[in-house]
N, C-alpha and C positions, 0 to 999 in steps of 0.2 A: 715567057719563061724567066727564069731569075736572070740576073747581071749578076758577074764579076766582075773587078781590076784582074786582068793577066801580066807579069812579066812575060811577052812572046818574046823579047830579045833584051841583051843585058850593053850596055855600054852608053844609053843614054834613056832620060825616061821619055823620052819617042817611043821607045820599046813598049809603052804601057797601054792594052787597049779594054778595052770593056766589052765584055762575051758574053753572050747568053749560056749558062751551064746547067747543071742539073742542077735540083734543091738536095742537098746532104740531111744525112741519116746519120742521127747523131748513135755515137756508139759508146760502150760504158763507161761511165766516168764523167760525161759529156751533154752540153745543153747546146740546142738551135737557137742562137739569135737573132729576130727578124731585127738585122741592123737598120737602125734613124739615122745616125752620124758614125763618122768615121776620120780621125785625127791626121795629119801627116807629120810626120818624124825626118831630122835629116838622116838619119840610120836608114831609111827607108830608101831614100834616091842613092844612098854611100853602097848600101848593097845593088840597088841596080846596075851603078856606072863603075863597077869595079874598083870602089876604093881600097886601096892597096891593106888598111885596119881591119877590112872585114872581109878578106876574101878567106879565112880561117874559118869563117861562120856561115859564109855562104855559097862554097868553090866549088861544091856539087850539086846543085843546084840543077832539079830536071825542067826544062820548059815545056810547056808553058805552067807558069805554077802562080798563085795566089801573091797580093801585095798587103804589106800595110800588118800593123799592131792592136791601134786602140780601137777600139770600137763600143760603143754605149744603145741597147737595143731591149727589144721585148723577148723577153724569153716564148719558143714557140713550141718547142717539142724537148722533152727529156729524153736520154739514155737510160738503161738497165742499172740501179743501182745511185744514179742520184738523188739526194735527201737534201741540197741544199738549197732548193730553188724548183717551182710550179710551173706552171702554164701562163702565162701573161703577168711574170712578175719583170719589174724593167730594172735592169742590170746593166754596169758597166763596167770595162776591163779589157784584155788585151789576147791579142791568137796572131801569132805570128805568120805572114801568108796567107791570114783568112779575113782579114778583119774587114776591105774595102769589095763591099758585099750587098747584093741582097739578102743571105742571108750566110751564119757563120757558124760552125764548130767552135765551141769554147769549153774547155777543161770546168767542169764547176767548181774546182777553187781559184782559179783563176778571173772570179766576179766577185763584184761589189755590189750593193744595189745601189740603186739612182734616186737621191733624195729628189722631193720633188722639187726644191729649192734651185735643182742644175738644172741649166735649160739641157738639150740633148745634145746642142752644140758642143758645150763644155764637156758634160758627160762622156762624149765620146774622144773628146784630147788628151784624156789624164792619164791612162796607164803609163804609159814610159816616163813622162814630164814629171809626174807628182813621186814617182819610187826612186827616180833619179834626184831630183831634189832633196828628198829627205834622204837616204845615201850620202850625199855628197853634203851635204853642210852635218849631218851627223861626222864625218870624216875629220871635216877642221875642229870640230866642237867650239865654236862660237862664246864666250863666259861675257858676263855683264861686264859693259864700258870698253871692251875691244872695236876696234873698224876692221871691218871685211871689206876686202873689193870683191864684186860683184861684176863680171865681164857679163855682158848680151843681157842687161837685167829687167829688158820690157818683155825680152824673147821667151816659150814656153817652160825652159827648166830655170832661166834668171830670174821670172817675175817670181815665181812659188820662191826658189831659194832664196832671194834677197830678202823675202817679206818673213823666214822662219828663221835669216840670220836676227832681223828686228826682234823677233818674239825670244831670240835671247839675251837679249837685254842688250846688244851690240850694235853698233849702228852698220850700216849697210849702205857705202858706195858704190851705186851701177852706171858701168858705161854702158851707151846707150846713144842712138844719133837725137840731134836736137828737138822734131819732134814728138819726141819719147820722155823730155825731159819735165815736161808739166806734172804727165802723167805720172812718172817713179815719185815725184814729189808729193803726189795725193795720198801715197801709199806707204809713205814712210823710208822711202830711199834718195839720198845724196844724189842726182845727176853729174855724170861727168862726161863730158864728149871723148872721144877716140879722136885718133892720130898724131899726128906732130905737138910735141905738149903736153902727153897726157901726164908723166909722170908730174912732173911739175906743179900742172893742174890741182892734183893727187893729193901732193906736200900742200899747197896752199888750202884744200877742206880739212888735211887730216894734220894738223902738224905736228903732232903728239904721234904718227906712224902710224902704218898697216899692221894689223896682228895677223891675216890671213887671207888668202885668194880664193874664190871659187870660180877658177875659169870655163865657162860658158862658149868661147868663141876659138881660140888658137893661142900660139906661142906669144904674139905678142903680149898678153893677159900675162902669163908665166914670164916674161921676160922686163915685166913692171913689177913684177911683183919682187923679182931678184933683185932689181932696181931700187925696189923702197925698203932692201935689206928682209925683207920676210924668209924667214926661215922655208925652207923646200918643206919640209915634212908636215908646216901649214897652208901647203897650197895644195889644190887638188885641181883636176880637168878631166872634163869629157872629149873636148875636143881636140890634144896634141899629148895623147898620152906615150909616142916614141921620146918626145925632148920632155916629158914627165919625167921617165925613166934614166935620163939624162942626167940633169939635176937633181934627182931625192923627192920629186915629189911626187905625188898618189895620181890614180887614175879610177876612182871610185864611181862606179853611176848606176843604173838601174837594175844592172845582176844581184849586188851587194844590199839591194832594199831587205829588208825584214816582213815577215809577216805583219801585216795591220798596216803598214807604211801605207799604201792607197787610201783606205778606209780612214785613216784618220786625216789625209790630205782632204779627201772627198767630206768630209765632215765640219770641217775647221771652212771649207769654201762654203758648205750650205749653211753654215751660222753665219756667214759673213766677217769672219777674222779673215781670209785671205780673198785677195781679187784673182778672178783668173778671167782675162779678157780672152775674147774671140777675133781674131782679126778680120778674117774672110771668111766664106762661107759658097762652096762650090757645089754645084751637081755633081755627082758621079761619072757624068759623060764628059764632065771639062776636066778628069782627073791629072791631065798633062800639064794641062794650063797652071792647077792649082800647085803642083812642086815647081812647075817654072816660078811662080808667085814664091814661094816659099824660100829657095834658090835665090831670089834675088835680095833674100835678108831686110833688115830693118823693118822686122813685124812685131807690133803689138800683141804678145800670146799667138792666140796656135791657128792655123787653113785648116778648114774641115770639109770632109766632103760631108753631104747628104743624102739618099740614095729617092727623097720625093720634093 
């Protein structure tokens, strides 16, 4: 029979087991995914272990209920009414609850296709990462000759953002642990270590100043950036959006994407303007393993499960 990922219980991803379930009947509007890969998001473990940000989005919550967002797979069966997508066309994109699967309900506009350029690893990391990236450095708007710090910029929403501050004309300092630091430099990103020193650090690549933040990691990110005089209302965060709200600055991320926002991320990585690494690569059955990996930070891009 098919596998799931189940949330059976909420407060730690122990809670997460993998089930034999029925195969779903996709219904109008809707295509089957027979999922290849399947991405993990910190949104995903924030919702498990009751982070206090998202218990708005996830407080009713029925158990045992589906995990996980991105997913990149072969289309297997249609719904009544869909026109944008066949029988073994391979798409990728995001289903909230469904994605860490054998196989998934996906809205059909909610896909992309999968150039053949993405391996399926990739293909199946990008929904949240790549709509939250271009969101969030669309936010600061980036103009030629400006420095952006870049917080978490090996990480899956830092590598895309850092490399589309570059592509406007501005340069793009990411912290990042050391080594990470080769790598942001292959790509066109300033490495700069975290903790004791960063500002400092900061002033010595940028001396000319910060024109804007895109924080990727917490407060601290936000609390350099007020540091190096940058205006609130050009720093943005995913990740401390209560002391956002604090100081004047934004908390823009992957709700606020635009239409085409995926599809031209997903496009810009198969011509090879932008890198998007894969760091690990999990079976389905180690799904616990792979957010504990995830959870323990300093990854290069994205943990993905595989379902063979």
């Amino acid at each position: 029979m098919p596998r799931a990922v189940m949330i059976e219980r909420r407060g730690s991803v122990e809670g997460l087991a993998v089930r034999e379930v029925e195969r779903p009947d996709p219904g109008p509007g809707q295509v089957r995914v027979r999922v290849e890969a399947a991405g993990l998001n910190p949104v995903d473990w924030k919702i498990i272990e009751r982070d206090a940000a998202w218990q708005a989005y996830a407080a009713d919550l029925a158990l045992p209920v589906g995990n996980g967002n991105d997913l990149a797979g072969i289309v297997d069966a249609v719904g009544p009414g869909v026109t944008r997508w066949a029988i073994d066309d391979e798409v990728l994109g995001g289903a909230r609850f469904h994605a860490q699967a054998d196989f998934a309900l996906v809205a059909e506009d909610a896909l992309v296709a999968r150039p053949a350029a993405l391996t399926w690893e990739q293909a199946g990391a990008l929904d949240i990462v790549a709509r939250t990236a271009a969101a969030s450095v669309r936010q600061v708007a980036p103009q030629p000759g400006e420095t952006v710090l870049v917080s978490a910029a090996a990480g899956g929403v830092g590598v895309l953002a850092a490399q589309l501050v570059a592509r406007h004309g501005a340069t793009a300092i990411g912290t990042a642990s050391d080594d990470n630091h080769e790598f942001l430099r292959s790509i066109g990103v300033v490495p700069v270590a975290y903790g004791d020193g960063m500002v400092e650090r900061i002033r010595s690549i940028a001396p000319g100043g910060v024109d804007a933040v895109l924080d990727n990691h917490g407060r601290a990110t936000l609390q350099a950036g007020l540091d190096l005089g940058v205006a609130p209302a050009r720093m943005n965060t995913i990740a401390d959006r209560p002391f956002a709200a604090e100081i004047g600055a934004t908390g823009v991320g992957g709700a606020n994407a635009r239409d085409g926002d995926l599809a031209d991320i997903v496009a810009l990585i198969a011509d090879g303007e932008l890198a998007f690494p894969v760091d690990t690569v999990f079976p389905i059955e180690r799904v616990v393993d792979a957010y504990r990996h995830l959870q323990a930070g300093h990854l290069r891009g994205k943990v993905v499960l595989v379902t063979e």
